[in-house]
PDB file as gemmi writes it, atoms N, CA and C in Angstrom:
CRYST1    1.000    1.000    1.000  90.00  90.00  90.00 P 1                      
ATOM      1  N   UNK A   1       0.840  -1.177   0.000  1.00  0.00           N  
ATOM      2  CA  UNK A   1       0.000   0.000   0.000  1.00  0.00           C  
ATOM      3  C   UNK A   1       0.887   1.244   0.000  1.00  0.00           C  
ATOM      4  N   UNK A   2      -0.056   2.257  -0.725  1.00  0.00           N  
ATOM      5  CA  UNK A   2       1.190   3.067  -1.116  1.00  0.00           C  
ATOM      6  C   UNK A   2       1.226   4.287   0.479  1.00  0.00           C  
ATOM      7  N   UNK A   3       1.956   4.674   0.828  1.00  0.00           N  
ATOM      8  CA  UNK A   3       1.843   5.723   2.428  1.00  0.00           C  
ATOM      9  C   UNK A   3       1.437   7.478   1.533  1.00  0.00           C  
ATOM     10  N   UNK A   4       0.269   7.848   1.928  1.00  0.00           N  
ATOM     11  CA  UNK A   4      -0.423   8.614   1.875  1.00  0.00           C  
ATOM     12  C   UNK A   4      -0.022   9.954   2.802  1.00  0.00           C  
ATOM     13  N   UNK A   5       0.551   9.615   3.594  1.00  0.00           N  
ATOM     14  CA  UNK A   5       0.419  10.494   4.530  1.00  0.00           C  
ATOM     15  C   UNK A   5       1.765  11.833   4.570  1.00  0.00           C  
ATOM     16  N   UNK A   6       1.844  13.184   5.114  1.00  0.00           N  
ATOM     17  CA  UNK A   6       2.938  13.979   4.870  1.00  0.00           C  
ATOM     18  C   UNK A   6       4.025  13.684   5.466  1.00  0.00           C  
ATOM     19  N   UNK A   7       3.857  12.738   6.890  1.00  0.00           N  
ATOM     20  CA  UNK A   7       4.655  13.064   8.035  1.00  0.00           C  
ATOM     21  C   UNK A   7       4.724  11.649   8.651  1.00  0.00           C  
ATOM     22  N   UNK A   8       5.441  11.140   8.833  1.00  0.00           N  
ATOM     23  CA  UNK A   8       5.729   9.927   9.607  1.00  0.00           C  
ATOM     24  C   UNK A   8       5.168  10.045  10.647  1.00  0.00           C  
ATOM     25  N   UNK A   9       4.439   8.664  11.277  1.00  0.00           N  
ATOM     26  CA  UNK A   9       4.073   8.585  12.899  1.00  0.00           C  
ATOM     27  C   UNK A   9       5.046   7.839  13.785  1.00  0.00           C  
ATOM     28  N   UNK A  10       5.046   8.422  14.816  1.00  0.00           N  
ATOM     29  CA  UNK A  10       5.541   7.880  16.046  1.00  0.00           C  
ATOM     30  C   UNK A  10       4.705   7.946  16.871  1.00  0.00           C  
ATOM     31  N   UNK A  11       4.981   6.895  17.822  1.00  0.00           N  
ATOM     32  CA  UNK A  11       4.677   6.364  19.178  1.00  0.00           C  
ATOM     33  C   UNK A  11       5.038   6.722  20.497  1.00  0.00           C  
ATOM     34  N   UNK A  12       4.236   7.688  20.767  1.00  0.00           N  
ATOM     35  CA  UNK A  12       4.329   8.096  22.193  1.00  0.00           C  
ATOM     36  C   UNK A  12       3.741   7.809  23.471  1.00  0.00           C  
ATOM     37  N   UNK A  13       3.875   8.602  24.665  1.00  0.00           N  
ATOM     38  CA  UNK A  13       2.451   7.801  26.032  1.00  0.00           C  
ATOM     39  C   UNK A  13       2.065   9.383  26.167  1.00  0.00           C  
ATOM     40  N   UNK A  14       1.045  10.145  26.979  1.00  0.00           N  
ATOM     41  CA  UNK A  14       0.612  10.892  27.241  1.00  0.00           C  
ATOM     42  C   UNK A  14      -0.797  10.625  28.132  1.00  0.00           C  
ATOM     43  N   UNK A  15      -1.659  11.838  28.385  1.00  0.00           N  
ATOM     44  CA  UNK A  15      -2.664  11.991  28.981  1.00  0.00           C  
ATOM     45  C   UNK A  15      -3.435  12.882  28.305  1.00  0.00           C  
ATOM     46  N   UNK A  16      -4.830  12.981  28.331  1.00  0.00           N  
ATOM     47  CA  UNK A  16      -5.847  13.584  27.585  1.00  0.00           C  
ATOM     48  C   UNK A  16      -6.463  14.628  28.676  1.00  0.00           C  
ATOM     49  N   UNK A  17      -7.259  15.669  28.893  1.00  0.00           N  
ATOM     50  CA  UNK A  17      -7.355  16.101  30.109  1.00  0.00           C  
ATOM     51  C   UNK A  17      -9.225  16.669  29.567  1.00  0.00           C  
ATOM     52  N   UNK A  18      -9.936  15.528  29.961  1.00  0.00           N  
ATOM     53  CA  UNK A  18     -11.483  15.568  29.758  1.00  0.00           C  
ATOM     54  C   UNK A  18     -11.714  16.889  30.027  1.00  0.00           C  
ATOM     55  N   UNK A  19     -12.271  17.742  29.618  1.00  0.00           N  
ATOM     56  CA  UNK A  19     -12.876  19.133  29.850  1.00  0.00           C  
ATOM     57  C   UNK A  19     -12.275  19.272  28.184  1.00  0.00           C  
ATOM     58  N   UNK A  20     -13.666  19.749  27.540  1.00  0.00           N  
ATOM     59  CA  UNK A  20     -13.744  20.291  27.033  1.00  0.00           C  
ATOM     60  C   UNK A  20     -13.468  22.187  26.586  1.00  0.00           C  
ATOM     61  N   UNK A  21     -12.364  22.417  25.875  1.00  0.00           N  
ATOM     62  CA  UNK A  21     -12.084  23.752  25.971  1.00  0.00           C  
ATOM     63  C   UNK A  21     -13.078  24.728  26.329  1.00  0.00           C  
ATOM     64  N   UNK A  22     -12.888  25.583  26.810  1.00  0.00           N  
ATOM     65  CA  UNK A  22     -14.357  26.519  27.248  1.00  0.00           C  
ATOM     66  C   UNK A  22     -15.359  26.187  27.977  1.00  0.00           C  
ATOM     67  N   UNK A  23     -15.591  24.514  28.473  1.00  0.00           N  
ATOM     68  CA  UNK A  23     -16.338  24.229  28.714  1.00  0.00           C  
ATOM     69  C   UNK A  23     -16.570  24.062  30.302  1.00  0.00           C  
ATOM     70  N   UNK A  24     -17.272  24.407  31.012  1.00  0.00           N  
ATOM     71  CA  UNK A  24     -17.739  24.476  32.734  1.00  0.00           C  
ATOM     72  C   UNK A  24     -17.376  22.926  32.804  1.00  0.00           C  
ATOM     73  N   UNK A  25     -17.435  22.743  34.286  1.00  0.00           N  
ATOM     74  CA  UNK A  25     -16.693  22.100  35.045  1.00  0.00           C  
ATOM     75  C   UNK A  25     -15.467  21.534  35.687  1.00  0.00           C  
ATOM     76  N   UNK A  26     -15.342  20.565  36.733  1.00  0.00           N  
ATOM     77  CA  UNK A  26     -13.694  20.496  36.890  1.00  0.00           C  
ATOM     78  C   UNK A  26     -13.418  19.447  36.245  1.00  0.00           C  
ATOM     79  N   UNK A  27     -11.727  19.613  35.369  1.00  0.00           N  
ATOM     80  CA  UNK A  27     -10.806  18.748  34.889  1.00  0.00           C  
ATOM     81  C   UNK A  27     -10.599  17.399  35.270  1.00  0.00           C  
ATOM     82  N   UNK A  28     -10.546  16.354  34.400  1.00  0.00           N  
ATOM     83  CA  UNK A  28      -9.990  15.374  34.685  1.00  0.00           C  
ATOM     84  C   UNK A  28      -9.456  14.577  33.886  1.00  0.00           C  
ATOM     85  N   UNK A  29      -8.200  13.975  34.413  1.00  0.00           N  
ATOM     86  CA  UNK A  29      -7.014  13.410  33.273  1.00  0.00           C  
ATOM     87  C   UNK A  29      -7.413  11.692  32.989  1.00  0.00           C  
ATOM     88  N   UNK A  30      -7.456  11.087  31.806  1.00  0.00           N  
ATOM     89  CA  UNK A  30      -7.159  10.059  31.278  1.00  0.00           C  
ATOM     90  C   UNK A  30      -5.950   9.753  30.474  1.00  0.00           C  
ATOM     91  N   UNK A  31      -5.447   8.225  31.331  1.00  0.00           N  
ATOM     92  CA  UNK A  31      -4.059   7.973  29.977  1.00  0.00           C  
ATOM     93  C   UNK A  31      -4.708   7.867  28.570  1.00  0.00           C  
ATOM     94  N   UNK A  32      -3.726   8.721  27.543  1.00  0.00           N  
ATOM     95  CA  UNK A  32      -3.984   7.696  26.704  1.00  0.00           C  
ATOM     96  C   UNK A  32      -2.461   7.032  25.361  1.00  0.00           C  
ATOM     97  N   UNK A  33      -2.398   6.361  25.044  1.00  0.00           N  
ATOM     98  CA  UNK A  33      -1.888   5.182  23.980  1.00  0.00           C  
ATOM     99  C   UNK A  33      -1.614   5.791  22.416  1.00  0.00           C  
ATOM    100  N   UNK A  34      -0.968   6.365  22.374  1.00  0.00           N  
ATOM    101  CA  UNK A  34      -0.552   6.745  21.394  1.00  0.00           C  
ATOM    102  C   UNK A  34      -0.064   5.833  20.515  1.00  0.00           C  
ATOM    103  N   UNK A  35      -0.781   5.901  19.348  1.00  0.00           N  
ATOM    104  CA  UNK A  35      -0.235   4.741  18.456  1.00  0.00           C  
ATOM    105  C   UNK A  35       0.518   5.308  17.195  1.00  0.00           C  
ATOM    106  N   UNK A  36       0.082   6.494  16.413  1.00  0.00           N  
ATOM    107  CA  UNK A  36       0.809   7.380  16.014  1.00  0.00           C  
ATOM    108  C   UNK A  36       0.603   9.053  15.979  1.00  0.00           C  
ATOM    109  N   UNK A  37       2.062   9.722  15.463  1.00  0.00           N  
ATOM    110  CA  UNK A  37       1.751  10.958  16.059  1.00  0.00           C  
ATOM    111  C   UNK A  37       2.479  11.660  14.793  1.00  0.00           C  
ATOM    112  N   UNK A  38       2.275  12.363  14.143  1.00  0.00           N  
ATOM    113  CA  UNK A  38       3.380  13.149  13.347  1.00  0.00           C  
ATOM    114  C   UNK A  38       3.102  14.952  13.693  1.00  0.00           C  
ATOM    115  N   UNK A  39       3.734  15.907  13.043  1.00  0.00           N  
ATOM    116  CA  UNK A  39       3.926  17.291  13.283  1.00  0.00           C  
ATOM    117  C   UNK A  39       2.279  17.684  12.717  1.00  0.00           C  
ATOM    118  N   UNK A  40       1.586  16.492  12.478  1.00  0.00           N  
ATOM    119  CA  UNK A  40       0.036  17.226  12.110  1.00  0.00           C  
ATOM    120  C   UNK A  40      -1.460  17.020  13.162  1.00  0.00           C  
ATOM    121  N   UNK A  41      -0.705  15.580  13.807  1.00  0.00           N  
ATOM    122  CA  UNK A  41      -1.669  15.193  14.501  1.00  0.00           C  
ATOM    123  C   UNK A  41      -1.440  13.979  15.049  1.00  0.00           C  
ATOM    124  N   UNK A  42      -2.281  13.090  15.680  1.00  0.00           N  
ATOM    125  CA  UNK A  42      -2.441  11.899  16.238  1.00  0.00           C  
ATOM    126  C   UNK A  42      -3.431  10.816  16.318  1.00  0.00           C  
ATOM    127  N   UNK A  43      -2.917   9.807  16.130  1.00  0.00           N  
ATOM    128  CA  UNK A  43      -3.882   8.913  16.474  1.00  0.00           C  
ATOM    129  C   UNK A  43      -3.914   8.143  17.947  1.00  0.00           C  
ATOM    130  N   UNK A  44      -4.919   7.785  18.829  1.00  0.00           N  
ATOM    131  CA  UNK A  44      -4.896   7.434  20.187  1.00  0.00           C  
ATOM    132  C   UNK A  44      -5.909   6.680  20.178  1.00  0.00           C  
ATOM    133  N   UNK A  45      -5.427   5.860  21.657  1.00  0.00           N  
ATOM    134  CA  UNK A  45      -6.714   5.099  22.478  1.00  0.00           C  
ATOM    135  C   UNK A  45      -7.067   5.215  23.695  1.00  0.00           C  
ATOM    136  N   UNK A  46      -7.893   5.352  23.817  1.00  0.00           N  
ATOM    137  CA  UNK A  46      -7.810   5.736  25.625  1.00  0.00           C  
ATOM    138  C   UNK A  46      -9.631   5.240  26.194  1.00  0.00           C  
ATOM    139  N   UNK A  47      -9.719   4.281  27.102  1.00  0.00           N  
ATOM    140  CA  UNK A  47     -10.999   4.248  27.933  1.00  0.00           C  
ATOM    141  C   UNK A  47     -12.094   5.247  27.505  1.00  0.00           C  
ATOM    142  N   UNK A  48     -11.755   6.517  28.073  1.00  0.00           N  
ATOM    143  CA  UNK A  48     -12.167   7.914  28.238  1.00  0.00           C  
ATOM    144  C   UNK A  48     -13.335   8.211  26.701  1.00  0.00           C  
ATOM    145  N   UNK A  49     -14.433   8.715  26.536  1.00  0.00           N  
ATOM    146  CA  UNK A  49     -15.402   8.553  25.812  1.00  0.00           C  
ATOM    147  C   UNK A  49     -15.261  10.321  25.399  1.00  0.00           C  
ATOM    148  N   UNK A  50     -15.008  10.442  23.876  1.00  0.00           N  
ATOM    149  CA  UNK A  50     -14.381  11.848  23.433  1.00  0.00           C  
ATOM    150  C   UNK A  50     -15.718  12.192  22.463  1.00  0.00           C  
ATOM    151  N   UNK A  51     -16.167  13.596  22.330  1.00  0.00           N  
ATOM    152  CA  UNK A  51     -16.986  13.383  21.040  1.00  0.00           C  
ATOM    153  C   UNK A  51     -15.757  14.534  19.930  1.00  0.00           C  
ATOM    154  N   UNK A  52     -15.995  14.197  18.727  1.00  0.00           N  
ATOM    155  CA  UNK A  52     -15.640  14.450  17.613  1.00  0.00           C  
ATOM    156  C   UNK A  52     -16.562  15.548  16.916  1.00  0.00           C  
ATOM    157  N   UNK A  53     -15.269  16.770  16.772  1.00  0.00           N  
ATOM    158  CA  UNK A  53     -15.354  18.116  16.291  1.00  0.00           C  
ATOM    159  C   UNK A  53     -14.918  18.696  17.685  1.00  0.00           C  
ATOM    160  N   UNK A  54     -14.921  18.211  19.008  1.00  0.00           N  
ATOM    161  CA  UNK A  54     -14.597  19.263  20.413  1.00  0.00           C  
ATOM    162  C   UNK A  54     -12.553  19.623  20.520  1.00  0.00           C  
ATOM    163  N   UNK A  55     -12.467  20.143  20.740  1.00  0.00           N  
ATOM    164  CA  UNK A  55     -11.097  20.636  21.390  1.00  0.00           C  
ATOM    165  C   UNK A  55     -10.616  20.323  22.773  1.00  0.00           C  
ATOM    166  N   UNK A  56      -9.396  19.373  22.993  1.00  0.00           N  
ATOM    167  CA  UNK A  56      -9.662  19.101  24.086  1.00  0.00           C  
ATOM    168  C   UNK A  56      -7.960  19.105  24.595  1.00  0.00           C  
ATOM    169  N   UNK A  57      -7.142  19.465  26.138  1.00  0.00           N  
ATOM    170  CA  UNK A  57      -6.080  19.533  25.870  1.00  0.00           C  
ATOM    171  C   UNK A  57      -5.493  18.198  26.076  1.00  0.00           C  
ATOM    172  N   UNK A  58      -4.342  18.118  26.141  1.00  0.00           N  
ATOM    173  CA  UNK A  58      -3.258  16.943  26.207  1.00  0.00           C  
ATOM    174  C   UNK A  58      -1.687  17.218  25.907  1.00  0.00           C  
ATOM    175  N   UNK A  59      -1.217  16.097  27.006  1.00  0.00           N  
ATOM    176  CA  UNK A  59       0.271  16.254  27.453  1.00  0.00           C  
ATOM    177  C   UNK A  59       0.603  15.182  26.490  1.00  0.00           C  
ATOM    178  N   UNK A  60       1.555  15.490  25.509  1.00  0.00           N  
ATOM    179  CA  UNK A  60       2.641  14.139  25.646  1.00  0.00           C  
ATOM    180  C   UNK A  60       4.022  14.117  25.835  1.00  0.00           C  
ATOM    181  N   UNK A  61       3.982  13.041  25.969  1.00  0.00           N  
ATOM    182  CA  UNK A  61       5.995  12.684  26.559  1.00  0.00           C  
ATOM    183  C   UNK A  61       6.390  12.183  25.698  1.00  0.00           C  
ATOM    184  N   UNK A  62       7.480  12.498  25.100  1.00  0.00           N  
ATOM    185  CA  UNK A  62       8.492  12.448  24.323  1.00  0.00           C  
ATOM    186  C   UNK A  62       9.598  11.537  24.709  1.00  0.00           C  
ATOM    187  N   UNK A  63      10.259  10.590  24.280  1.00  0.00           N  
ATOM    188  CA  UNK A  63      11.525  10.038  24.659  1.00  0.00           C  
ATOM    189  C   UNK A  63      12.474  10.472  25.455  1.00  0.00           C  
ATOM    190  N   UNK A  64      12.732  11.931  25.361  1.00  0.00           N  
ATOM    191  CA  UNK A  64      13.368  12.341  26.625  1.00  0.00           C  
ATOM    192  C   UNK A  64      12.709  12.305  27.550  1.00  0.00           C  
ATOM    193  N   UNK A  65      11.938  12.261  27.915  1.00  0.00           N  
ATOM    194  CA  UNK A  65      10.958  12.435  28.539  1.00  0.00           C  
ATOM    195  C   UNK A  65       9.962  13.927  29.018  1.00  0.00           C  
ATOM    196  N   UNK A  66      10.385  14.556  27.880  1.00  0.00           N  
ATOM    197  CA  UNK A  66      10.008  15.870  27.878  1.00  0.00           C  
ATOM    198  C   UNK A  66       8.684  16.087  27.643  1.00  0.00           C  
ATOM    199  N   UNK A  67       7.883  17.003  28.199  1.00  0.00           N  
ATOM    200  CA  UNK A  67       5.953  16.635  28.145  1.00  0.00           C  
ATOM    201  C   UNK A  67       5.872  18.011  27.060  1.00  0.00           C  
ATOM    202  N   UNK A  68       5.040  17.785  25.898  1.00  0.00           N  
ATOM    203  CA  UNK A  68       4.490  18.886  25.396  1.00  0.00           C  
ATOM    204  C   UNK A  68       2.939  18.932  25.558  1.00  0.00           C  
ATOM    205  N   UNK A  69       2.740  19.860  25.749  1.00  0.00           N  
ATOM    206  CA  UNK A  69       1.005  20.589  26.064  1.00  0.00           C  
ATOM    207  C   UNK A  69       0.525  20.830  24.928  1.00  0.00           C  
ATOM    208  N   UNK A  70      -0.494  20.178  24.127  1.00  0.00           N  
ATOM    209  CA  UNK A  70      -0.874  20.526  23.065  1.00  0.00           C  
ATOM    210  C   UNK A  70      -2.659  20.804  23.236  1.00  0.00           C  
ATOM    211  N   UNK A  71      -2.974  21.245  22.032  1.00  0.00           N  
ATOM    212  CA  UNK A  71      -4.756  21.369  21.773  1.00  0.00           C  
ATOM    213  C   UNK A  71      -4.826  20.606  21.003  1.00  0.00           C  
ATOM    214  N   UNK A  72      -5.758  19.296  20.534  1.00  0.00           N  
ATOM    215  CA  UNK A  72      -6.283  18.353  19.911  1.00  0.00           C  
ATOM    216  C   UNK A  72      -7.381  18.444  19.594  1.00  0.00           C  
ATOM    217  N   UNK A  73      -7.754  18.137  18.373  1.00  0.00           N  
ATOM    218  CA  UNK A  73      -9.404  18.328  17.602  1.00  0.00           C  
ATOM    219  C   UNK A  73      -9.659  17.174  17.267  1.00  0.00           C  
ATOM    220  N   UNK A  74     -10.671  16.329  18.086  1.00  0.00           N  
ATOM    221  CA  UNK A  74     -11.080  15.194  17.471  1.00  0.00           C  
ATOM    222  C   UNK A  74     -11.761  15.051  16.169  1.00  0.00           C  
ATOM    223  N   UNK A  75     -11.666  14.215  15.183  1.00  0.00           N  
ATOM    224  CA  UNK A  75     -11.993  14.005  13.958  1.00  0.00           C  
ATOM    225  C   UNK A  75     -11.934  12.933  13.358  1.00  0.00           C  
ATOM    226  N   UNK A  76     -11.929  12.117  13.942  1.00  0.00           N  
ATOM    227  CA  UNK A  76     -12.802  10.468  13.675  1.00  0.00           C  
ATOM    228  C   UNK A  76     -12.211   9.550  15.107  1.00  0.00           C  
ATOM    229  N   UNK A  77     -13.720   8.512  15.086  1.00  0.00           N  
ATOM    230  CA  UNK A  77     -13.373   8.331  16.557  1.00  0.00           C  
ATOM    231  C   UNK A  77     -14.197   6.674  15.899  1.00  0.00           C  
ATOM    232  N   UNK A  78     -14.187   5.728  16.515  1.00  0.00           N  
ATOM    233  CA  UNK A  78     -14.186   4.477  16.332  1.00  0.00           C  
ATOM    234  C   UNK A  78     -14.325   3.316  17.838  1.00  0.00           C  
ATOM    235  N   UNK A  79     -15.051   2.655  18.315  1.00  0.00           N  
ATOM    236  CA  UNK A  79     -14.756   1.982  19.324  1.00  0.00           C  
ATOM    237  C   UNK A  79     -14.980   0.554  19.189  1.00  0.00           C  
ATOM    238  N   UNK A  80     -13.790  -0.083  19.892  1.00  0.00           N  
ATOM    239  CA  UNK A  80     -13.395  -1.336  19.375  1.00  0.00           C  
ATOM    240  C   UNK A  80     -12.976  -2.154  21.044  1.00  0.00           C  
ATOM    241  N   UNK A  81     -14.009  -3.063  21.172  1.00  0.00           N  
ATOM    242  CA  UNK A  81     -14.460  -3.422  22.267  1.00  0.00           C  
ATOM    243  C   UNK A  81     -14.624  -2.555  23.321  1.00  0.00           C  
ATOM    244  N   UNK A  82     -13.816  -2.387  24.359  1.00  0.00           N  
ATOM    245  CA  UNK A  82     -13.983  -1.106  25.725  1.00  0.00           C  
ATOM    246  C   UNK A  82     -13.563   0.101  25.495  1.00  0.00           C  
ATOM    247  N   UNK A  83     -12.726  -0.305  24.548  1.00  0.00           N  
ATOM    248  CA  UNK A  83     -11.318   0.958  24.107  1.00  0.00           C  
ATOM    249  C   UNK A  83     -11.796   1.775  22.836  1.00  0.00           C  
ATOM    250  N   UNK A  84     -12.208   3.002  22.664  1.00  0.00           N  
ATOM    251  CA  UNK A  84     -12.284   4.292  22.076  1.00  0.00           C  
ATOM    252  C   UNK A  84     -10.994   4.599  21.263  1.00  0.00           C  
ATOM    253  N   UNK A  85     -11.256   4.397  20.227  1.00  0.00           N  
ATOM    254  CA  UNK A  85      -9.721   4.750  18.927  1.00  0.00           C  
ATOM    255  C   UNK A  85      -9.858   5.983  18.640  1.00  0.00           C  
ATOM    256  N   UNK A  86      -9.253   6.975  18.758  1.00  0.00           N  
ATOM    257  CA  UNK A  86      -9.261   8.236  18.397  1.00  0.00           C  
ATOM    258  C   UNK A  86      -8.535   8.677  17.235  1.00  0.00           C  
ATOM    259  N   UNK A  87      -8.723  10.177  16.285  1.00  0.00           N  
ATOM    260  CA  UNK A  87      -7.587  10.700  15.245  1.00  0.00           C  
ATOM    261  C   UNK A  87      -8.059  12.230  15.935  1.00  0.00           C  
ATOM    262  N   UNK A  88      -7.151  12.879  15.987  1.00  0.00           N  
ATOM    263  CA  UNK A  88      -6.849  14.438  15.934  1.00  0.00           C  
ATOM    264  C   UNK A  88      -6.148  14.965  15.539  1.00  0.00           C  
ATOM    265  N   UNK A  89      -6.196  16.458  14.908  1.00  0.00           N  
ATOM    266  CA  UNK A  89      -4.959  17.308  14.539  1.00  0.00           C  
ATOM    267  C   UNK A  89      -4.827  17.760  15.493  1.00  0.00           C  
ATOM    268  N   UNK A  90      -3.878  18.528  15.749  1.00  0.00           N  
ATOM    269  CA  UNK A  90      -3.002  19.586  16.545  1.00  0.00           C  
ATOM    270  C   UNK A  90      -3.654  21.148  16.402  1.00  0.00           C  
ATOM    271  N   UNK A  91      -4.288  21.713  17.364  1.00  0.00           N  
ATOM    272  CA  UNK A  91      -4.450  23.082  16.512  1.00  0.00           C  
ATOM    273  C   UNK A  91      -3.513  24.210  17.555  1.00  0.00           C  
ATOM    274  N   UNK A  92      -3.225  25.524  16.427  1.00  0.00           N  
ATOM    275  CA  UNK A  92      -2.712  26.167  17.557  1.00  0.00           C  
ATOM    276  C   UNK A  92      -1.002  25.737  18.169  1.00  0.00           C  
ATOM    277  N   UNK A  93      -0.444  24.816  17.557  1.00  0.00           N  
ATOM    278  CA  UNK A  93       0.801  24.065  17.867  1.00  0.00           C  
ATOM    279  C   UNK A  93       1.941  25.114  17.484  1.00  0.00           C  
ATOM    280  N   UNK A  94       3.363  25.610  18.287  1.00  0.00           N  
ATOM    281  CA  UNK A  94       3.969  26.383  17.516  1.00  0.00           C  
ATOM    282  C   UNK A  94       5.015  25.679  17.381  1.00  0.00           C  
ATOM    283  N   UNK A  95       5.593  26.588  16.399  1.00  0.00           N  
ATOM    284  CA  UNK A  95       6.525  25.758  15.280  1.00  0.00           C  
ATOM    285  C   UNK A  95       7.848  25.184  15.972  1.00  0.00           C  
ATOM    286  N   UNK A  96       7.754  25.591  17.155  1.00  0.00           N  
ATOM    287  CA  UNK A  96       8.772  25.182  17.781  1.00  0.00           C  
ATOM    288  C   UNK A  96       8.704  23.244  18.585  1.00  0.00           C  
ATOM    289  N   UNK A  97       7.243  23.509  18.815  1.00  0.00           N  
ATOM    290  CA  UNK A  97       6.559  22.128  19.523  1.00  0.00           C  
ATOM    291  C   UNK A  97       6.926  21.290  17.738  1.00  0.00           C  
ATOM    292  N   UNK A  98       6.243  21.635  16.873  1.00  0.00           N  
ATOM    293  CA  UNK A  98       6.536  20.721  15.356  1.00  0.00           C  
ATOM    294  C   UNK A  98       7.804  20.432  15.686  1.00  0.00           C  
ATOM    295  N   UNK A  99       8.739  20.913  15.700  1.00  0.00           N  
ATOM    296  CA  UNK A  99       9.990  21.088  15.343  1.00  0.00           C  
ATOM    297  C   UNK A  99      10.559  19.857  16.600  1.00  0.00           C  
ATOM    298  N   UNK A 100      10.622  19.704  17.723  1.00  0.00           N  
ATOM    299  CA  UNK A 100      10.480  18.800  18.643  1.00  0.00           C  
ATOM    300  C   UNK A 100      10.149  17.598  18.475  1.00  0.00           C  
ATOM    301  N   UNK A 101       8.970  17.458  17.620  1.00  0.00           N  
ATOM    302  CA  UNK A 101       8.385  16.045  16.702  1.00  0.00           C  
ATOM    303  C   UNK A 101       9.263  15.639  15.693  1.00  0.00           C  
ATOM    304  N   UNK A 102       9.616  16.237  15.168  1.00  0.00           N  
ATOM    305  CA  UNK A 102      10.528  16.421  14.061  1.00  0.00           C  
ATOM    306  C   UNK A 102      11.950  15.758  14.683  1.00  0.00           C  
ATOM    307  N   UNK A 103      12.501  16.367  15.767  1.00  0.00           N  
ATOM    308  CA  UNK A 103      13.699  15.859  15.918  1.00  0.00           C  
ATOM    309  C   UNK A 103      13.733  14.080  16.212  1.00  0.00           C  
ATOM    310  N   UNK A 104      12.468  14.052  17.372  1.00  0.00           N  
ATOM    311  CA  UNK A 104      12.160  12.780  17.972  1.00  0.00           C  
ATOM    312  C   UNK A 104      12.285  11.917  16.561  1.00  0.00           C  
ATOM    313  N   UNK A 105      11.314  12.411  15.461  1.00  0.00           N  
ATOM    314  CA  UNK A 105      11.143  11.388  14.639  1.00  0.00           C  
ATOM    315  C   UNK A 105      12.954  10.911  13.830  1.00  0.00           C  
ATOM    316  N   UNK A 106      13.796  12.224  13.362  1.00  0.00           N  
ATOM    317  CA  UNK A 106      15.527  11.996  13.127  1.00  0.00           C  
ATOM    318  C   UNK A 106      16.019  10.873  14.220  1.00  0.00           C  
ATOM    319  N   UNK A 107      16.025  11.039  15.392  1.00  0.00           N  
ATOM    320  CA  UNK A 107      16.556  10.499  16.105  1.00  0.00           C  
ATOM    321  C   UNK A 107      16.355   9.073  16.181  1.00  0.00           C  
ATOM    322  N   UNK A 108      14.479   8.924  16.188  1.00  0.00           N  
ATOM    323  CA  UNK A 108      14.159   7.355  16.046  1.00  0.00           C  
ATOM    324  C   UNK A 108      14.722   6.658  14.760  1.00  0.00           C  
ATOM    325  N   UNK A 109      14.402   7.353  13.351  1.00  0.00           N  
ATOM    326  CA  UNK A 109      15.333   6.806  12.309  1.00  0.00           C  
ATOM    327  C   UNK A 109      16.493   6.417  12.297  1.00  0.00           C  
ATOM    328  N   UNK A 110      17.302   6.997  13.375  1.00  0.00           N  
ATOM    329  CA  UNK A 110      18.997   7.237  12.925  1.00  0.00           C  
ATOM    330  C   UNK A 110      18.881   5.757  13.730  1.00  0.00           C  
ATOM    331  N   UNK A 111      18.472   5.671  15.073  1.00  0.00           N  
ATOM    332  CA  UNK A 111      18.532   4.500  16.289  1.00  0.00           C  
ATOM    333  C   UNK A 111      18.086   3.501  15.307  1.00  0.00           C  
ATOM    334  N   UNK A 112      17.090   3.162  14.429  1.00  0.00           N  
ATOM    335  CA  UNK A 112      16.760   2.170  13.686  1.00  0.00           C  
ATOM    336  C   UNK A 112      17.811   1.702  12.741  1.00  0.00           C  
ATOM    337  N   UNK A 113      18.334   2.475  12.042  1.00  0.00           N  
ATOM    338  CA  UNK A 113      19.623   2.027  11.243  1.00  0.00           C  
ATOM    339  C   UNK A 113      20.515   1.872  12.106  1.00  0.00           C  
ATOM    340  N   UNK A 114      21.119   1.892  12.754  1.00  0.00           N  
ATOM    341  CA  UNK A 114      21.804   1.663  13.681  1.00  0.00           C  
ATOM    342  C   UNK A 114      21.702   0.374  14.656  1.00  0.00           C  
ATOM    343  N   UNK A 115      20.577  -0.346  14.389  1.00  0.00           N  
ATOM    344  CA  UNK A 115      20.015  -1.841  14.827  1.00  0.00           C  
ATOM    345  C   UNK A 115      20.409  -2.720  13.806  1.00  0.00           C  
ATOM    346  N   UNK A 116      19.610  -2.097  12.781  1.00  0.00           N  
ATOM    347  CA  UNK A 116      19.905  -3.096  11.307  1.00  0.00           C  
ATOM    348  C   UNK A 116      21.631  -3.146  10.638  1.00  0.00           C  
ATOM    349  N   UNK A 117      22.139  -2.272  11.240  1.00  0.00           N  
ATOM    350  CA  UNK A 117      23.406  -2.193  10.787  1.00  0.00           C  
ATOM    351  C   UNK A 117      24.479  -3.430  11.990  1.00  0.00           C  
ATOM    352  N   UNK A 118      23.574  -3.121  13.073  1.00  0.00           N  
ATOM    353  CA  UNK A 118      24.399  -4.186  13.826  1.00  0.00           C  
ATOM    354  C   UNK A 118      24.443  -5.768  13.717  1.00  0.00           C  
TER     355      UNK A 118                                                      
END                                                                             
């Protein structure tokens, strides 16, 4: 199959933080499973029951273990037995947070050749 996509995904862990942007009441955090992630957006899984078109925030951790704070727009959502499959873009992300994704993703490439070479 041919890869469609602009940006390579990677695999990260993070948390989702239920409250809806703008929206009344108090916060509360769910893990969720990052299955892929590139400088446009993400795909996830998490328990936690999201609706699609809302804005919602989230941390992720990076291999260094460095957390970025992002805004996420759900935009297709899927559930597959208990577990809720999520896709979001990034909105609002600055070029500096891209740029961070970007390195993670150099770095995971370089570590991969660097297996196969051994």
């Amino acid at each position: 199959m041919e890869e469609k996509r602009k940006h390579r995904r990677r695999q990260l862990t993070g948390e989702i933080i239920l409250k809806k942007l703008g929206g009344d009441g108090e916060a509360q955090t769910a893990q969720i499973e990052i299955h892929d992630c590139s400088r446009d957006g993400l795909g996830f899984s998490t328990e936690a029951q999201l609706t699609i078109g809302n804005n919602y925030e989230a941390n992720l951790t990076l291999w260094t273990k460095e957390v970025l704070h992002v805004f996420v727009q759900i935009v297709r959502a899927a559930k597959v037995g208990d577990v809720f499959q999520y896709g979001g873009i990034f909105i609002g992300m600055p070029d500096s947070d891209k740029m961070r994704i970007e390195v993670y993703e150099t770095v995971e490439d370089q570590l991969k050749e660097q297996e196969q070479d051994s």
